[in-house]
N, C-alpha and C positions, 0 to 999 in steps of 0.2 A: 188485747195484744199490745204490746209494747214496740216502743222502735227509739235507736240512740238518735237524738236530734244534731249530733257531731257529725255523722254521717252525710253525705249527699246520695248514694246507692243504698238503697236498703233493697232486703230479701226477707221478704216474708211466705207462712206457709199459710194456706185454708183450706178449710171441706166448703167445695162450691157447690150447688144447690143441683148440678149437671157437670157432665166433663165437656167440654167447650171444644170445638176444633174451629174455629176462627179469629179473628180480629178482635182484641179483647181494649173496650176502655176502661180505667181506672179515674174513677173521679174524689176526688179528695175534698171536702168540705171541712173548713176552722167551725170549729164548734161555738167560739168564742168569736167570732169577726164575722160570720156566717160568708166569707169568702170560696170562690171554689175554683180548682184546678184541674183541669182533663192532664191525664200521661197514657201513652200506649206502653204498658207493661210487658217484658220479658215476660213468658211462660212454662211449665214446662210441668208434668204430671205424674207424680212417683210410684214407687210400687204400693204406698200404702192410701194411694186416690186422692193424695194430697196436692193441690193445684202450687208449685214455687212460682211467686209473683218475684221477678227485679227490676223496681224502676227506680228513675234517679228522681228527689223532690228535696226541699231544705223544709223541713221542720220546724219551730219554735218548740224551745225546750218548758217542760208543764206546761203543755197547752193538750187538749182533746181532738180528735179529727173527726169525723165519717167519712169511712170511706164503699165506693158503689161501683162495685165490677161488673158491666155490662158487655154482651156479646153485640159485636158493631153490624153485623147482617139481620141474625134473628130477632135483635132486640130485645130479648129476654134479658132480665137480672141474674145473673151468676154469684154474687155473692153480695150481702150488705153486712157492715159491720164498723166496730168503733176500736180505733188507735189511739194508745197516750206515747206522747213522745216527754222521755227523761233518760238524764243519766243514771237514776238510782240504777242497784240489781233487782229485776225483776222480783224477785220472793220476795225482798226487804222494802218494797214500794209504799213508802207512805205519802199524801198529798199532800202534809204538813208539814214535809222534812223541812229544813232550815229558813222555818217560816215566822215559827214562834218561838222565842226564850222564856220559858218559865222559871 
């Protein structure tokens, strides 16, 4: 999953592992600093079981995340997964863009 590191709101979409109806935390881990950030996410569950997360966080642009959506009562994992934040276009994503001159 991608996200513009420009942004401070992002919205992302996932297939969570259950449909949640409580208090959901979103913990963000730098892949590269192994630093980590708790946010209480906006939610919200579409027609097609797709959970919409919107919470506000600042990015570092080429950097990796993980991020770990957990339910704040049952305590269960609802969803784990990894973020790259750039401003490439998603399809044209390369890790090497204007890195190297050949």
């Amino acid at each position: 999953m991608i996200v513009n590191p420009n942004l401070s709101t992002h919205t992302i979409k996932i297939i969570p592992r259950y449909i949640p109806s409580n208090v959901l935390t979103l913990t963000i881990t730098d892949s590269t600093l192994g630093t980590t950030t708790k946010v209480t996410p906006a939610y919200s569950i579409g027609g097609d079981y797709k959970l919409s997360l919107v919470f506000d966080y600042t990015f570092l642009d080429e950097s990796s995340y993980q991020l770990r959506l957990t339910d704040d009562v049952a305590q269960e994992i609802v969803y784990r997964g990894l973020v790259i934040a750039t401003t490439q276009v998603a399809q044209k994503y390369k890790q090497t863009a204007n890195r190297y001159n050949w």
